[in-house]
C-alpha positions in Angstrom: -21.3 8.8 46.5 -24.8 7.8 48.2 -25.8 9.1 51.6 -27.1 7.4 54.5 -28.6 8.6 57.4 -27.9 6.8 61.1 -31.8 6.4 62.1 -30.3 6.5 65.6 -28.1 9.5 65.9 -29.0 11.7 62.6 -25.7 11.4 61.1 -25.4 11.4 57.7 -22.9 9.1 56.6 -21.3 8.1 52.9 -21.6 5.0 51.3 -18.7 3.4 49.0 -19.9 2.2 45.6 -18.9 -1.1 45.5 -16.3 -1.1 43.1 -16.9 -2.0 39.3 -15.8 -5.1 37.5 -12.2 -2.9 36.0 -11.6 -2.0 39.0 -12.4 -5.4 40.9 -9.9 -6.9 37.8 -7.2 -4.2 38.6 -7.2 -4.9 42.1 -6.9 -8.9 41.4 -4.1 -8.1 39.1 -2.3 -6.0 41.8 -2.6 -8.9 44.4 -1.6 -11.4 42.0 1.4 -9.7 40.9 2.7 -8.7 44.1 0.8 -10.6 46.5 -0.5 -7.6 48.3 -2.7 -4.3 47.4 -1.4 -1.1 46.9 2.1 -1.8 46.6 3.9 0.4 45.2 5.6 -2.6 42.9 2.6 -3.5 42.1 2.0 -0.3 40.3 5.3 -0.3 38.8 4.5 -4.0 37.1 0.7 -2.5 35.9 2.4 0.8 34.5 5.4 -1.7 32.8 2.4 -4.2 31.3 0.3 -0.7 30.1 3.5 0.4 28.5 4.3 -3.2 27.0 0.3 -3.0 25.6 0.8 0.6 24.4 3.6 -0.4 22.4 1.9 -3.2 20.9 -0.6 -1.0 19.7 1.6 1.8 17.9 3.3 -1.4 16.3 -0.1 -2.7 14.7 -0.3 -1.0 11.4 -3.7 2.1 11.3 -5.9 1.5 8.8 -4.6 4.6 6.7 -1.4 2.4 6.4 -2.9 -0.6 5.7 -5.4 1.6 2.8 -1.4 2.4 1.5 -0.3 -1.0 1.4 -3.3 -2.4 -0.6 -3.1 0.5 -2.9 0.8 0.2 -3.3 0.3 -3.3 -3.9 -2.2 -3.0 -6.4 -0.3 -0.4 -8.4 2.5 -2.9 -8.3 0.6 -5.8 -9.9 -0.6 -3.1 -12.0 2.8 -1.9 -13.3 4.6 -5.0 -12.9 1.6 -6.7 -15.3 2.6 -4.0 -18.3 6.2 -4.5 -17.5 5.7 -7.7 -18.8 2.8 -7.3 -21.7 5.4 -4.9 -22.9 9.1 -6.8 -22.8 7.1 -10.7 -23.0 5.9 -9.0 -26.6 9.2 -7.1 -27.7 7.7 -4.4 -28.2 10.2 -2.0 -28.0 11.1 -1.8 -31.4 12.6 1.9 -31.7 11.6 4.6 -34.8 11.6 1.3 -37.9 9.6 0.4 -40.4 8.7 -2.6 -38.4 7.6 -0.3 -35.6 5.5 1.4 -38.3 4.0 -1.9 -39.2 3.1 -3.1 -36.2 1.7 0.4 -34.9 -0.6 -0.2 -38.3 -1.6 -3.7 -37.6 -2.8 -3.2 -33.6 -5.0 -0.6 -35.5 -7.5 -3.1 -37.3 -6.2 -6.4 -35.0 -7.6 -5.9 -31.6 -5.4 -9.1 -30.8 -2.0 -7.4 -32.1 0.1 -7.7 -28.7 0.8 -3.8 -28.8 -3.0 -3.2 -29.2 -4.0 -5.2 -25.9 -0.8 -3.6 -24.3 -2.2 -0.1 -25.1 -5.9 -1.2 -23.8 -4.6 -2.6 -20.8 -3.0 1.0 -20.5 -6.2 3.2 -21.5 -8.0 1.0 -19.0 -6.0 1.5 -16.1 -5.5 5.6 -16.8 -7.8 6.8 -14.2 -6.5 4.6 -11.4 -2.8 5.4 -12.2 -4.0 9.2 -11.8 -5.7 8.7 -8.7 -2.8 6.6 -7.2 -0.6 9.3 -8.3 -2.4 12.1 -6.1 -5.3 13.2 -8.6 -8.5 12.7 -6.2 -11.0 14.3 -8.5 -12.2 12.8 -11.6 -9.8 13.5 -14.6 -10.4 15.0 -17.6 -10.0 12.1 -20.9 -7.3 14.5 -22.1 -5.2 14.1 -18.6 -5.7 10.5 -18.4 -4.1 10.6 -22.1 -1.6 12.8 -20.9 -0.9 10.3 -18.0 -0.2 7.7 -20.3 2.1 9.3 -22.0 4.8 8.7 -19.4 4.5 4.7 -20.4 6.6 3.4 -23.3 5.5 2.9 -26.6 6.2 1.0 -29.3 8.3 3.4 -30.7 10.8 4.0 -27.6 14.2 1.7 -27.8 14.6 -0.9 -25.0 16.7 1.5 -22.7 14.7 4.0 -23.2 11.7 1.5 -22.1 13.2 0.5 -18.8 14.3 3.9 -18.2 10.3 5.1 -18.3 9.1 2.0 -16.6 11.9 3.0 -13.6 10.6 7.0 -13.8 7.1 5.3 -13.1 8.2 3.0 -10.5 10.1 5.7 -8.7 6.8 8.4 -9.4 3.9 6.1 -7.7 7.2 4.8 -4.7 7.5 1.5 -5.6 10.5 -0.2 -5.6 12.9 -0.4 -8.7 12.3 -3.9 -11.0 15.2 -5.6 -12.3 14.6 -6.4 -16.0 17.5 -8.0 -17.0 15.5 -11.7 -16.4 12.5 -10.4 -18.0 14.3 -9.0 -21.5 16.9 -12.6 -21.2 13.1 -14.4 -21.3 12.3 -12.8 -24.4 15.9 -14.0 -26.4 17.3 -11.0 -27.0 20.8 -11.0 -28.5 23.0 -10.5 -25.4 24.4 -7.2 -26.4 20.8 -5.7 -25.9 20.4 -6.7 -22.6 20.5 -5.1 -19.4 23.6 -5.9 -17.0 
């Protein structure tokens, strides 16, 4: 605080800063909420409305979480997106010849539907390994590896929707029903999910 001197007497004396604009706006809140200064109500009502404006903040999401939304979100357009490229197409077709075949055709037809299935795979590889907790850059063999947990067109239909769950359940995203999904693609009904 400043001091004076009393030209007069000698006496030093201390000044009061005036007080600053929070506390000016603290003081007006106290008198307006209890009608007088100091009261000790009207600190109970400041230290209820600090509460109430705590809580409001602890409620509002940090920007880690929101980071973890956007990410979760993405990686479930992301799955959600092969999901369908790979039961829209059939192209769960089990160890056949016609597995065979078509494994042979998305070789020299880039627009074969399992060939633009397994591109929009080898495309995403490096995300689905950073989403899954690899930070560094990955090797091309683990992004292969990676992939490896996703169908093919060699896997049956359960054992299709039983990797596409495993995946779901590895990156926490919630379980898909495909029983809509496989019932668009006219499946006899004794190959579809219940």
């Amino acid at each position: 605080m400043p001091v004076r001197v009393n030209p007069q007497t000698g006496e030093r004396i201390q000044q009061q800063q005036a007080p600053s604009q929070e506390d000016a706006y603290m003081n007006s809140l106290r008198q307006q909420i209890m009608g007088h200064p100091g009261s000790v109500q009207a600190g109970r009502e400041i230290s209820v409305a600090k509460y109430l404006e705590d809580l409001n903040k602890e409620t509002e999401p940090s920007a880690e979480e929101k980071k973890e939304k956007k990410q979760k979100q993405l990686m479930e357009t992301v799955i959600s997106n092969l999901e369908n490229d790979y039961f829209e197409n059939k192209l769960y077709y089990g160890m056949t010849p016609a597995a065979i075949l078509a494994h042979l055709k998305s070789k020299f037809n880039p627009n074969e539907p399992y060939r633009i299935y397994k591109d929009n795979l080898e495309s995403i590889g490096a995300r689905l390994a950073k989403e899954g907790g690899d930070a560094a850059n990955i090797a091309v063999a683990e992004q292969l590896m990676q992939q490896k947990a996703f169908p093919n067109i060699f896997n049956t239909k359960d054992t299709a929707i039983e990797r596409f769950k495993d995946i779901r359940s590895k990156y926490g995203l919630d379980q898909r029903s495909y029983s809509r999904l496989i019932k668009s693609t006219n499946l006899p009904s004794s190959w579809q999910e219940e």
